[in-house]
mmJSON file of the N, C-alpha and C atoms, coordinates in Angstrom:
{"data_MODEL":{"atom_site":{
"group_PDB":["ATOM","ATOM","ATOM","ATOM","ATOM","ATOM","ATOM","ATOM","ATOM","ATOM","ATOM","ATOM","ATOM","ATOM","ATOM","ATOM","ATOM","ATOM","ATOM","ATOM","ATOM","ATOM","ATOM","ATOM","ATOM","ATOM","ATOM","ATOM","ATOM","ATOM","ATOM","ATOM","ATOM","ATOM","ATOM","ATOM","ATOM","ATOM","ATOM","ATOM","ATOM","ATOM","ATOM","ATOM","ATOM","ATOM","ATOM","ATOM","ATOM","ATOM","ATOM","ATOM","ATOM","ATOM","ATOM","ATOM","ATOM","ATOM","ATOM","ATOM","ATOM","ATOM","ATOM","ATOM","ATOM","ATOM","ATOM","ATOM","ATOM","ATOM","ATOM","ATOM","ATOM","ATOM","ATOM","ATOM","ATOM","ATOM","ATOM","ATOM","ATOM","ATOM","ATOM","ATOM","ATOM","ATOM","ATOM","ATOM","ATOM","ATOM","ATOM","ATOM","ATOM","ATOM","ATOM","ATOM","ATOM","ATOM","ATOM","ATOM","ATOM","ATOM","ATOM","ATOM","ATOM","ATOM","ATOM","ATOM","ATOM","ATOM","ATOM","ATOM","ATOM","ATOM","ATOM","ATOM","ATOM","ATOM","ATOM","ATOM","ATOM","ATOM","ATOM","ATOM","ATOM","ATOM","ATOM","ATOM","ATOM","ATOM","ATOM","ATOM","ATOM","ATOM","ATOM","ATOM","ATOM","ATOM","ATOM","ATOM","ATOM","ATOM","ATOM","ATOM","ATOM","ATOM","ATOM","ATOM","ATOM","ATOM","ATOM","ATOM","ATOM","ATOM","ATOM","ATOM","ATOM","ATOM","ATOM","ATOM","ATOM","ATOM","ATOM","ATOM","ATOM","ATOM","ATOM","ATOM","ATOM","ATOM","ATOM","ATOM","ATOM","ATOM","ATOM","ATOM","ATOM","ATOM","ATOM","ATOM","ATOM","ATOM","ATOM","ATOM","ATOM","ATOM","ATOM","ATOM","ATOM","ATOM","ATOM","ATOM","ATOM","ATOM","ATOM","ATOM","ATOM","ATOM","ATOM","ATOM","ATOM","ATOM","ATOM","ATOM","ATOM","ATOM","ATOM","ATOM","ATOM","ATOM","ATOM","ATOM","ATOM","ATOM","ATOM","ATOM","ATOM","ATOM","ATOM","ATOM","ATOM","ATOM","ATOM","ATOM","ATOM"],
"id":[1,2,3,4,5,6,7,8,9,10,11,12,13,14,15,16,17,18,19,20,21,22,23,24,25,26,27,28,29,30,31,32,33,34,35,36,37,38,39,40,41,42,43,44,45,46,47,48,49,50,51,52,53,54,55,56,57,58,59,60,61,62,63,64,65,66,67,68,69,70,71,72,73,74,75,76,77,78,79,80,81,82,83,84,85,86,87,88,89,90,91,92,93,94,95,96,97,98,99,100,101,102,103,104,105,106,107,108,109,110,111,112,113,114,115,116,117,118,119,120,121,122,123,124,125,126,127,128,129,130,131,132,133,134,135,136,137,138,139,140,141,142,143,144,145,146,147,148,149,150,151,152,153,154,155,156,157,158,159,160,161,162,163,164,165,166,167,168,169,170,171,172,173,174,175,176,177,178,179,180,181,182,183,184,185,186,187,188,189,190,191,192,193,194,195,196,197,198,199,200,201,202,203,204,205,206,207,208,209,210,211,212,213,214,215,216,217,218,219,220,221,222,223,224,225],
"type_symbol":["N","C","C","N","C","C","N","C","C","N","C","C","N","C","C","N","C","C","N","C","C","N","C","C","N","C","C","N","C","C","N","C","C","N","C","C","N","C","C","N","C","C","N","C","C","N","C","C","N","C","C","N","C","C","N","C","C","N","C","C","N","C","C","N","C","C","N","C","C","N","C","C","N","C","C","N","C","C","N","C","C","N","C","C","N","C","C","N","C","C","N","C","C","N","C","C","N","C","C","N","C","C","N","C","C","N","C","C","N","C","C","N","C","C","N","C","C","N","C","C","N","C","C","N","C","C","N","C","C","N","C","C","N","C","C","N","C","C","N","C","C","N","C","C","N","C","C","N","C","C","N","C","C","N","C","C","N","C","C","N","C","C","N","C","C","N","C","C","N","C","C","N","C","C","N","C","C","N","C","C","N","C","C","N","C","C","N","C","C","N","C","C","N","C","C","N","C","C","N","C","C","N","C","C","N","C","C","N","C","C","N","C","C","N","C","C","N","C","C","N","C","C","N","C","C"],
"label_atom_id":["N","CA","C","N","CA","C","N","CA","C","N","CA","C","N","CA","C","N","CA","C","N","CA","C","N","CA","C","N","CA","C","N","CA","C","N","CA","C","N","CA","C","N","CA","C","N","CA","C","N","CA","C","N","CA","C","N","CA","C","N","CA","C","N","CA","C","N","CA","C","N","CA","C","N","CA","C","N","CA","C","N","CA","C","N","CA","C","N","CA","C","N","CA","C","N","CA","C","N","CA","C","N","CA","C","N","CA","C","N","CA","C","N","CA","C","N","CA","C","N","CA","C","N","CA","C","N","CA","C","N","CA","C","N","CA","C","N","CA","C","N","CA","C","N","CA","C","N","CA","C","N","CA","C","N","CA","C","N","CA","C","N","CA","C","N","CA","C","N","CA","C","N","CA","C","N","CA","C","N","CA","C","N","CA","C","N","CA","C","N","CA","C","N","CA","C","N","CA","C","N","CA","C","N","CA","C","N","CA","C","N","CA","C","N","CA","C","N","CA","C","N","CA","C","N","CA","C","N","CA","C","N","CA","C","N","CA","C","N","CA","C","N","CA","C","N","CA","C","N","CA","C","N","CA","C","N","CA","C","N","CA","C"],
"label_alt_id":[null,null,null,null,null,null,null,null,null,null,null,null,null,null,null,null,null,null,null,null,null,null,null,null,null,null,null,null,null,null,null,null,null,null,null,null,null,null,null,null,null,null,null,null,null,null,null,null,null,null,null,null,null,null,null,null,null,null,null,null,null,null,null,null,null,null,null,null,null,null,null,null,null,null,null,null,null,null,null,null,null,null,null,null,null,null,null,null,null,null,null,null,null,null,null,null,null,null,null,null,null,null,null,null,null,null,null,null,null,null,null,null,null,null,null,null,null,null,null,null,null,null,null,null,null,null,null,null,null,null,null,null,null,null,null,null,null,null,null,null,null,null,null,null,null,null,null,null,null,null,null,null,null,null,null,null,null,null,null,null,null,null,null,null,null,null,null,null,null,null,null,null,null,null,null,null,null,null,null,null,null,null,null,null,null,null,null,null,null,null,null,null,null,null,null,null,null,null,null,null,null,null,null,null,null,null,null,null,null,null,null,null,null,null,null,null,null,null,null,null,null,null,null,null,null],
"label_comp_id":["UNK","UNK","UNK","UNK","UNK","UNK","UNK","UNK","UNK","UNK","UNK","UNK","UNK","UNK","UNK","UNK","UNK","UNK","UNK","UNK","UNK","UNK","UNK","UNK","UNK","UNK","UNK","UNK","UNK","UNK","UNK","UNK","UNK","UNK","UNK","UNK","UNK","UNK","UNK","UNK","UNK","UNK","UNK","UNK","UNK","UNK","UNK","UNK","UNK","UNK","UNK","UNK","UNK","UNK","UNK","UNK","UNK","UNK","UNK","UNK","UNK","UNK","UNK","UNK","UNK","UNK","UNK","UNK","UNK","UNK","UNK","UNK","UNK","UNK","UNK","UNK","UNK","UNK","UNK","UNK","UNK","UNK","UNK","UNK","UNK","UNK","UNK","UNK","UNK","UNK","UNK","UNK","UNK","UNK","UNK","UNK","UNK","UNK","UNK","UNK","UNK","UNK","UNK","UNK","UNK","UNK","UNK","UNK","UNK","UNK","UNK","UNK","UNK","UNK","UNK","UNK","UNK","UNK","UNK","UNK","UNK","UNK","UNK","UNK","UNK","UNK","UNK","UNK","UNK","UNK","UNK","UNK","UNK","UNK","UNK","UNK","UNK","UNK","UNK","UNK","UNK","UNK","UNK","UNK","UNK","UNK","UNK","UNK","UNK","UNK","UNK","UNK","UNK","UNK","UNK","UNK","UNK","UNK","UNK","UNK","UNK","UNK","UNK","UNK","UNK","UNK","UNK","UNK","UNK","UNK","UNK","UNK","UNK","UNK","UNK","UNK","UNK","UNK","UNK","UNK","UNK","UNK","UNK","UNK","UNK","UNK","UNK","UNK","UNK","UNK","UNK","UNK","UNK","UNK","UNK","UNK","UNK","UNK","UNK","UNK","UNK","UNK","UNK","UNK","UNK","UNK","UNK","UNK","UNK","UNK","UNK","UNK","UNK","UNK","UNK","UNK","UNK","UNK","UNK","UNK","UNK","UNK","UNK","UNK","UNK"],
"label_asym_id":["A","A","A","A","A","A","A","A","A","A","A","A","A","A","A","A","A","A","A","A","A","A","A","A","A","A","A","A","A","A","A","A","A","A","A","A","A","A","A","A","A","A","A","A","A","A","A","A","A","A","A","A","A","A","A","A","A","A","A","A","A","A","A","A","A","A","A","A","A","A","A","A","A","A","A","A","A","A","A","A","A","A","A","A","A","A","A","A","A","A","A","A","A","A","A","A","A","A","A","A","A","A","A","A","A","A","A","A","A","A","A","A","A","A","A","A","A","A","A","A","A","A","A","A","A","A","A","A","A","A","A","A","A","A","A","A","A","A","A","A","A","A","A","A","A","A","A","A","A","A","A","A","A","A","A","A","A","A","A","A","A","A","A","A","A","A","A","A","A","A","A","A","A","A","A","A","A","A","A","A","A","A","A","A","A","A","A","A","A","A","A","A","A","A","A","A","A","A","A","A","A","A","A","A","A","A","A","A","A","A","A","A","A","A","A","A","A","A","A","A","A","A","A","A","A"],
"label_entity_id":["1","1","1","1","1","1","1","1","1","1","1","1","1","1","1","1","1","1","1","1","1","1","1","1","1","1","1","1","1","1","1","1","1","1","1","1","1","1","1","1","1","1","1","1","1","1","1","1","1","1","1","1","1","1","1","1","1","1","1","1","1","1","1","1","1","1","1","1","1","1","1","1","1","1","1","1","1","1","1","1","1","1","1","1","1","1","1","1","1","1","1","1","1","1","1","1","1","1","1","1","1","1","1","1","1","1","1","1","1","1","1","1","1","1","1","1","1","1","1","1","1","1","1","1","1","1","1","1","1","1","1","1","1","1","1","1","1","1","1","1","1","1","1","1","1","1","1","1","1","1","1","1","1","1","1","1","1","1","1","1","1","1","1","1","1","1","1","1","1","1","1","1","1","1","1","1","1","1","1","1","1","1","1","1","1","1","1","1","1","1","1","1","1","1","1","1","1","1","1","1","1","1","1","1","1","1","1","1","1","1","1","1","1","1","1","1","1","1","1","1","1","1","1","1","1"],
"label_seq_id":[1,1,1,2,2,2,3,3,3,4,4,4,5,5,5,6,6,6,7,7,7,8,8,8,9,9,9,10,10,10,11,11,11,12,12,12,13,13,13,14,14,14,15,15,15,16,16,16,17,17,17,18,18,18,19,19,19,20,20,20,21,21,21,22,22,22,23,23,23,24,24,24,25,25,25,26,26,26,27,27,27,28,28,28,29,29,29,30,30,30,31,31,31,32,32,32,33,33,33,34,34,34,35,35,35,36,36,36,37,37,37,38,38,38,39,39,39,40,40,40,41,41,41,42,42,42,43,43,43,44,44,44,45,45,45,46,46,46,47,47,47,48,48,48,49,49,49,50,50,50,51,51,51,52,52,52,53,53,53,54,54,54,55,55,55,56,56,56,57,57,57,58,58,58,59,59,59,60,60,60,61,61,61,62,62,62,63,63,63,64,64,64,65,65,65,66,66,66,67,67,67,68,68,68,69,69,69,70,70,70,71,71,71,72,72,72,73,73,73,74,74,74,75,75,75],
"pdbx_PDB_ins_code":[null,null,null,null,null,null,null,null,null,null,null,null,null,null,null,null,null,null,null,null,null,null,null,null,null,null,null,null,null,null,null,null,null,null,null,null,null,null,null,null,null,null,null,null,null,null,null,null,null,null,null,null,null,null,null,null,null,null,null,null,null,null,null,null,null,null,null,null,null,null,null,null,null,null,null,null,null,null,null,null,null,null,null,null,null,null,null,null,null,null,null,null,null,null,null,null,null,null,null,null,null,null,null,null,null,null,null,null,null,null,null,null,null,null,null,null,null,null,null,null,null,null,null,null,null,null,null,null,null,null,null,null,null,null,null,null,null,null,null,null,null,null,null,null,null,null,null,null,null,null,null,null,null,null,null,null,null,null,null,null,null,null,null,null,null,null,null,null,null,null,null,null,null,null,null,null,null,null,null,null,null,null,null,null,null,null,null,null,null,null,null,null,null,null,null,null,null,null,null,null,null,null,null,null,null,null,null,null,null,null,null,null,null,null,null,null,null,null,null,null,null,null,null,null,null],
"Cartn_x":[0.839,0.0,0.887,0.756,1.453,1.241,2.512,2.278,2.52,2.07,1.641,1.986,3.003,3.219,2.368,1.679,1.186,1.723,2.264,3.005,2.558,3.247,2.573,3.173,3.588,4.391,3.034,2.99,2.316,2.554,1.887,1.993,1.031,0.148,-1.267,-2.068,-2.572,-3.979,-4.385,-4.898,-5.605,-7.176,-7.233,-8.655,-9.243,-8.651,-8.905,-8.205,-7.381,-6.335,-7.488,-8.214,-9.767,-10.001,-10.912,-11.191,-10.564,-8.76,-8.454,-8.308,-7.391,-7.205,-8.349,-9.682,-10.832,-10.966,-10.677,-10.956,-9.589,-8.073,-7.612,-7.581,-8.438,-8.96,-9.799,-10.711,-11.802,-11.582,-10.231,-9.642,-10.042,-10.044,-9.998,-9.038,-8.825,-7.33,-7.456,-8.598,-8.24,-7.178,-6.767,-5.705,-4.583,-4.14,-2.78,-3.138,-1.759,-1.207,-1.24,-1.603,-1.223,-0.551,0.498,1.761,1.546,1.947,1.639,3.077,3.294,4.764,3.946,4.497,3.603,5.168,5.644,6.454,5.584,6.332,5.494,6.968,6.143,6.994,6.81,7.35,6.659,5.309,4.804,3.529,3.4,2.083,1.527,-0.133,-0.178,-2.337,-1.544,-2.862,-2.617,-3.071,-2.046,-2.059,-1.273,-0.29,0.593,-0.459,-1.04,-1.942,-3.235,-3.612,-4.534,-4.112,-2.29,-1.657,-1.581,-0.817,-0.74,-1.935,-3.001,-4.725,-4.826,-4.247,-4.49,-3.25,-2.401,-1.015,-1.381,-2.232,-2.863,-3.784,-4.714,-5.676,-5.14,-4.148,-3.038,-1.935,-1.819,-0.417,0.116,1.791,2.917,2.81,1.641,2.044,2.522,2.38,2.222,3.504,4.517,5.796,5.775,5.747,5.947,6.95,7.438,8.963,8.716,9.363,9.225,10.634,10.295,11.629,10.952,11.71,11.395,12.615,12.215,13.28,13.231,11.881,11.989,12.1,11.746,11.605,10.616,11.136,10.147,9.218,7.923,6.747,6.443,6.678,6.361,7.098,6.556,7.33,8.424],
"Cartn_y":[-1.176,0.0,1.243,2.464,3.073,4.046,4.574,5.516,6.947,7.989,9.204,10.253,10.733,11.633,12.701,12.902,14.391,15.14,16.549,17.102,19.081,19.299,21.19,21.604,22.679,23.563,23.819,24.429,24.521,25.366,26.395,27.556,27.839,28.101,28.638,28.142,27.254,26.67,25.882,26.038,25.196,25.461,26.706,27.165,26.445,25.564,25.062,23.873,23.48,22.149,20.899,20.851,19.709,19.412,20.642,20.001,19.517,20.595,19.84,18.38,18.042,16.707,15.842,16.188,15.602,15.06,16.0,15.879,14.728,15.207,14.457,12.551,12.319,11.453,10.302,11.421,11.018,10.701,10.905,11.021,9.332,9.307,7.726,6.811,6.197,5.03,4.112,4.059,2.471,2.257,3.492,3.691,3.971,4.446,4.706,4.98,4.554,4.838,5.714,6.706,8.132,7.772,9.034,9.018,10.554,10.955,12.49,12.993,14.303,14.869,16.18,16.668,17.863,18.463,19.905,20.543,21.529,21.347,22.499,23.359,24.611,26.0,26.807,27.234,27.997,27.742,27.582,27.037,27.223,28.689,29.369,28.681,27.788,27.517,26.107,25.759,24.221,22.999,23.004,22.784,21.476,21.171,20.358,18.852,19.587,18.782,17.581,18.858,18.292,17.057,17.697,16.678,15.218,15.552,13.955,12.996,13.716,13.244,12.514,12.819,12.19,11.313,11.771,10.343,9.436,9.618,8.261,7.583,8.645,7.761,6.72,7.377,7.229,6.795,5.403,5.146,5.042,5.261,4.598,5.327,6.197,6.996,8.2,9.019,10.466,10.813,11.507,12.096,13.834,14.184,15.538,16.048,16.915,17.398,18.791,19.071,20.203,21.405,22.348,23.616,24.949,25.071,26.545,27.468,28.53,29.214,30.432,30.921,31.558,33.519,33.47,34.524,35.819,36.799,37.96,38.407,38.214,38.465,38.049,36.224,35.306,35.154,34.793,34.721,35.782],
"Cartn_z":[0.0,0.0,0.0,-0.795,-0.636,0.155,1.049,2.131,1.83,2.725,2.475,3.476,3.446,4.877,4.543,5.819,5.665,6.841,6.466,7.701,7.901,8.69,8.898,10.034,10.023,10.834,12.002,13.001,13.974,15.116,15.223,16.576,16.889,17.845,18.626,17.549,17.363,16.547,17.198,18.804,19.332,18.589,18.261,18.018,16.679,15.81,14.501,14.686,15.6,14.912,15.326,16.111,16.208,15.202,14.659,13.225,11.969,11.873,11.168,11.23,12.415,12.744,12.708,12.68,12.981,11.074,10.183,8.53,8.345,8.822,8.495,8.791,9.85,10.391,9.317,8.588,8.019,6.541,6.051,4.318,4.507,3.016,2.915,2.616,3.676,3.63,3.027,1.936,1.246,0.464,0.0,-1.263,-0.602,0.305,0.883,2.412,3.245,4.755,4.689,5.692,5.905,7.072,7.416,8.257,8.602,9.574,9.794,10.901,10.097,11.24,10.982,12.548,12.791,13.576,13.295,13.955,14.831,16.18,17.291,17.39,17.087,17.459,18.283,19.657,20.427,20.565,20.898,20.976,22.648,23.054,24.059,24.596,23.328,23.611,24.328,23.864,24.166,23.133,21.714,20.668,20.975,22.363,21.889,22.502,23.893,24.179,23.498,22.397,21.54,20.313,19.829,19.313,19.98,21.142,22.055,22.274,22.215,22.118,20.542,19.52,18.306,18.116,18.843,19.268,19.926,20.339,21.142,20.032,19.454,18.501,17.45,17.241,16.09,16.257,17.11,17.25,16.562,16.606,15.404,14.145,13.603,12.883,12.684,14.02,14.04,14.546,14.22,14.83,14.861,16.139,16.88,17.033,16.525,16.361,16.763,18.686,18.864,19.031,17.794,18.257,18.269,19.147,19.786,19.439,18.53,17.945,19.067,19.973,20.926,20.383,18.938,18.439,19.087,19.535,19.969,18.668,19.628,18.886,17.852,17.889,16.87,15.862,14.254,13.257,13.006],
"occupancy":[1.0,1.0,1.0,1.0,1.0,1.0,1.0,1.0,1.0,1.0,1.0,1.0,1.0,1.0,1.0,1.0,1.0,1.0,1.0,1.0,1.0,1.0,1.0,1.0,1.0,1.0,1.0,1.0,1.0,1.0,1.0,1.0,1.0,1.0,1.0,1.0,1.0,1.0,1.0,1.0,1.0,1.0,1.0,1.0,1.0,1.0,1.0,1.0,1.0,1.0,1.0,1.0,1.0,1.0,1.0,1.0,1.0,1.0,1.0,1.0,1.0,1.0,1.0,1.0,1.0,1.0,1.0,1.0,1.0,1.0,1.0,1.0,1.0,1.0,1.0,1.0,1.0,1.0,1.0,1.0,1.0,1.0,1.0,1.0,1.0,1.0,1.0,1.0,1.0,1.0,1.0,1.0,1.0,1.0,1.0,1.0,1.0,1.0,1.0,1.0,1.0,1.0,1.0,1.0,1.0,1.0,1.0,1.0,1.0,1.0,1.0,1.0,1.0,1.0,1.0,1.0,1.0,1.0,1.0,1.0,1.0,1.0,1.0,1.0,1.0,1.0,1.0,1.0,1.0,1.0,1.0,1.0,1.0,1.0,1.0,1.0,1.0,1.0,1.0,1.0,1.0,1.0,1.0,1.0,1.0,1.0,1.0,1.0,1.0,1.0,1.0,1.0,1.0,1.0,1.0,1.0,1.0,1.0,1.0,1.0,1.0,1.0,1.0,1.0,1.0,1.0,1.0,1.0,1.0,1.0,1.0,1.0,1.0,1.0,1.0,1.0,1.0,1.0,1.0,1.0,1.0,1.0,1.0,1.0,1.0,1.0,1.0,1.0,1.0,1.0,1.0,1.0,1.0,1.0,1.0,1.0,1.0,1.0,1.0,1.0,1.0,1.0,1.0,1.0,1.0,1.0,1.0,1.0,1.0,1.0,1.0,1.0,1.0,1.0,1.0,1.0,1.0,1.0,1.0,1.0,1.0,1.0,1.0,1.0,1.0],
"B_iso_or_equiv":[0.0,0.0,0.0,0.0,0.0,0.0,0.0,0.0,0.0,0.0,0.0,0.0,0.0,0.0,0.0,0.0,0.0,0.0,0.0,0.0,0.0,0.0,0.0,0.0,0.0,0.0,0.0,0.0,0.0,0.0,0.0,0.0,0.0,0.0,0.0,0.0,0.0,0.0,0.0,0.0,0.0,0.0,0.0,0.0,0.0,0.0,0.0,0.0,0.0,0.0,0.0,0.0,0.0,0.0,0.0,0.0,0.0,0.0,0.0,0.0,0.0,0.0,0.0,0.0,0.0,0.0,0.0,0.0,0.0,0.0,0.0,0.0,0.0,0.0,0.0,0.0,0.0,0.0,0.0,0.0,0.0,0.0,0.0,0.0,0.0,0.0,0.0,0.0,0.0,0.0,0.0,0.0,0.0,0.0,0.0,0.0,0.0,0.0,0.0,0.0,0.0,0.0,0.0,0.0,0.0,0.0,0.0,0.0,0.0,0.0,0.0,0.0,0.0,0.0,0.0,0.0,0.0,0.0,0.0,0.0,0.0,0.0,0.0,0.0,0.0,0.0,0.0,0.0,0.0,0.0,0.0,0.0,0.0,0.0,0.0,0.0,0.0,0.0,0.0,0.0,0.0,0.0,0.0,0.0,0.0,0.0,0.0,0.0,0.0,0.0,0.0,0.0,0.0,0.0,0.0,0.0,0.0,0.0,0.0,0.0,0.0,0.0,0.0,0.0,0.0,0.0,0.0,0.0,0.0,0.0,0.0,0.0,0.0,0.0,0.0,0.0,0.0,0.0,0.0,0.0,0.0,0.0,0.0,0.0,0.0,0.0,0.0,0.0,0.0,0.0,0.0,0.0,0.0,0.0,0.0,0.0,0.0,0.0,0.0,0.0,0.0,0.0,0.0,0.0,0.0,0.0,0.0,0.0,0.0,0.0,0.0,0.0,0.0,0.0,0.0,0.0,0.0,0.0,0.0,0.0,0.0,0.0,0.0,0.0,0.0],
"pdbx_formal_charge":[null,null,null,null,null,null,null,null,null,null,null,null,null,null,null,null,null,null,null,null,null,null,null,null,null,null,null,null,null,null,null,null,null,null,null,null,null,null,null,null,null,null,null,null,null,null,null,null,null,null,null,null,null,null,null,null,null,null,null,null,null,null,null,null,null,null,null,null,null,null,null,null,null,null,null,null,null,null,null,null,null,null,null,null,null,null,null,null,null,null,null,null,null,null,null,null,null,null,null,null,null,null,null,null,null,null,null,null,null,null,null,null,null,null,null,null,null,null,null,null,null,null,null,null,null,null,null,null,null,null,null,null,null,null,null,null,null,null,null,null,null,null,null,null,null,null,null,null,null,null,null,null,null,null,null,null,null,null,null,null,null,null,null,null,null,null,null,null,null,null,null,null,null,null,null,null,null,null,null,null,null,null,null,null,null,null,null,null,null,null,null,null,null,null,null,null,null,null,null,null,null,null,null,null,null,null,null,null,null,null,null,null,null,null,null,null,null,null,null,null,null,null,null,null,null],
"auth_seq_id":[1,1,1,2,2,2,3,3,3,4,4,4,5,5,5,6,6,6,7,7,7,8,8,8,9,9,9,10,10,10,11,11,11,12,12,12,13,13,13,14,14,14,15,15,15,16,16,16,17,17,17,18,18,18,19,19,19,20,20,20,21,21,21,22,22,22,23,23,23,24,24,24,25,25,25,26,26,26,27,27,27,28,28,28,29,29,29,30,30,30,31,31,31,32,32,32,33,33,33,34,34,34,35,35,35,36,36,36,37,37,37,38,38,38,39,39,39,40,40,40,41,41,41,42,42,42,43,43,43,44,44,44,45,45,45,46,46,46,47,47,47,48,48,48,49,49,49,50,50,50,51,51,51,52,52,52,53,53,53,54,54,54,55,55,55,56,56,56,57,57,57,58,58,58,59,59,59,60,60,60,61,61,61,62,62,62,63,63,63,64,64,64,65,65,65,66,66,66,67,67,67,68,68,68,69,69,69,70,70,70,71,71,71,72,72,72,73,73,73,74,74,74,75,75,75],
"auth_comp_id":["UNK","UNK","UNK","UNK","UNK","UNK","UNK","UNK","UNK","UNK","UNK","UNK","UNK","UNK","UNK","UNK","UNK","UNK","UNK","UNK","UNK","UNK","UNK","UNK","UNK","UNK","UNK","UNK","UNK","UNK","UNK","UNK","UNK","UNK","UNK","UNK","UNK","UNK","UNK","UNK","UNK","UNK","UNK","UNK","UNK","UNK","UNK","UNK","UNK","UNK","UNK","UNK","UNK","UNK","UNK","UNK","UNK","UNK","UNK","UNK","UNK","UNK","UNK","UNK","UNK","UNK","UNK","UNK","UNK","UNK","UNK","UNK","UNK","UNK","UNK","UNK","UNK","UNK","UNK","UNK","UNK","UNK","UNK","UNK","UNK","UNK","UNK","UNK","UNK","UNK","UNK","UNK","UNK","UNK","UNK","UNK","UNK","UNK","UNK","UNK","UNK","UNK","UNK","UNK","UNK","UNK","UNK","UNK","UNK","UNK","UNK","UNK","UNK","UNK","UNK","UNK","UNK","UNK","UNK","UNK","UNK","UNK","UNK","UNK","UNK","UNK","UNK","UNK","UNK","UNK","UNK","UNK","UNK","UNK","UNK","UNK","UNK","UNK","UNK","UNK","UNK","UNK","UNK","UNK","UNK","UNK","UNK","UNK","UNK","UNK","UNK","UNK","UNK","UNK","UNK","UNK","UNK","UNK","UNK","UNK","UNK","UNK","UNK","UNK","UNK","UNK","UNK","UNK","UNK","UNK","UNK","UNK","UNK","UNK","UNK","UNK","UNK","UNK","UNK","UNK","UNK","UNK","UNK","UNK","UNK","UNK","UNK","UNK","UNK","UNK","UNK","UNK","UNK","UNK","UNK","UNK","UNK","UNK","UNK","UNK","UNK","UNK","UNK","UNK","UNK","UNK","UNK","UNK","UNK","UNK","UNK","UNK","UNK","UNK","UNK","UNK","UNK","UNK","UNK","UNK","UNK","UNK","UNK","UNK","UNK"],
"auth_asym_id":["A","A","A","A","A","A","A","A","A","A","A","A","A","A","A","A","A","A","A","A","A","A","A","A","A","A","A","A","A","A","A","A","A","A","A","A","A","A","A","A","A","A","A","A","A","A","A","A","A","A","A","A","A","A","A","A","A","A","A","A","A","A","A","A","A","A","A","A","A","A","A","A","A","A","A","A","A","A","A","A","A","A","A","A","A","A","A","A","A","A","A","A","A","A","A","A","A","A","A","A","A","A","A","A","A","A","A","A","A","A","A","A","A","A","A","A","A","A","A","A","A","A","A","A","A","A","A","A","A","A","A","A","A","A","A","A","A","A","A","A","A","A","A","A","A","A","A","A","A","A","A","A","A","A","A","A","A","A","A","A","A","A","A","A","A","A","A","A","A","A","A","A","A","A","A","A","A","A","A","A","A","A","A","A","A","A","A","A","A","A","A","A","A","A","A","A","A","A","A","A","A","A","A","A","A","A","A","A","A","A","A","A","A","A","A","A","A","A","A","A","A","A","A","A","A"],
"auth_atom_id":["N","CA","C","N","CA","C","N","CA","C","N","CA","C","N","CA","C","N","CA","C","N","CA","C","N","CA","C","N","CA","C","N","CA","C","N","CA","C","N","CA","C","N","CA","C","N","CA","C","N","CA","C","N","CA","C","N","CA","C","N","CA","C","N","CA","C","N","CA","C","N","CA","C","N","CA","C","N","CA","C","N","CA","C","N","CA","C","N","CA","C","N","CA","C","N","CA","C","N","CA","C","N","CA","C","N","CA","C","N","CA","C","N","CA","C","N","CA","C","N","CA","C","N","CA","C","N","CA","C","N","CA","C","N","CA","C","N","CA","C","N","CA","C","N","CA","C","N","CA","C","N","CA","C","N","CA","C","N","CA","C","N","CA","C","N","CA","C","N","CA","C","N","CA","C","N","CA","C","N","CA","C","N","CA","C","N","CA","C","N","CA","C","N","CA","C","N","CA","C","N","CA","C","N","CA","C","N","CA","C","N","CA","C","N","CA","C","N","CA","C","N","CA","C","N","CA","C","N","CA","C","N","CA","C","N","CA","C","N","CA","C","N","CA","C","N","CA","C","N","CA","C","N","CA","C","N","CA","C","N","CA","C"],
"pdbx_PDB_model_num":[1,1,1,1,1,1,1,1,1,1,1,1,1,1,1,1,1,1,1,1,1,1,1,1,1,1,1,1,1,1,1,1,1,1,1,1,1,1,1,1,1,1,1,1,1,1,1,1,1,1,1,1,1,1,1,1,1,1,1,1,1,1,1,1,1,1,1,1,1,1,1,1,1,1,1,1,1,1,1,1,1,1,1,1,1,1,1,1,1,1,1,1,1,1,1,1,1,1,1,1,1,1,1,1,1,1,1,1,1,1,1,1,1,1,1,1,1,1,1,1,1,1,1,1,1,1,1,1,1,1,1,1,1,1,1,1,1,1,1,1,1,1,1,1,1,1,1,1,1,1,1,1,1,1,1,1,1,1,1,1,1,1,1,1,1,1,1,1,1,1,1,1,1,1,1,1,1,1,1,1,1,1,1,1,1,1,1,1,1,1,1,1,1,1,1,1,1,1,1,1,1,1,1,1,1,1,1,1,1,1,1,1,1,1,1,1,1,1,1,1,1,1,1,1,1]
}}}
């Protein structure tokens, strides 16, 4: 089967990352693995929380890669 990383940079989107994660949930896997890397950057909400919640749903596929570049006043 062929596999499919899907990946995305990530800072304060607790307010939307549900639903995305909720759509990416719902794609259809008959045709390919999906694999998912998500980078956390600074990250102030509680975005990383909501990740570890779909690391659980999702074992073994999902890799969290967190750096904090620690930039004043974001990007």
């Amino acid at each position: 089967m062929l596999k499919v990383m899907i990946g995305c940079p990530l800072r304060d989107r607790a307010w939307i990352l549900p639903r995305y994660l909720d759509c990416l949930e719902k794609l259809h896997r008959n045709t390919f693995q999906p694999q998912y890397c998500f980078i956390i950057n600074d990250c102030t909400d509680h975005s990383p929380q909501i990740l570890a919640e779909f690391v659980h749903r999702q074992p073994g596929i999902v890799r969290l890669i967190e750096k904090n570049y620690d930039y004043p006043g974001g990007h």
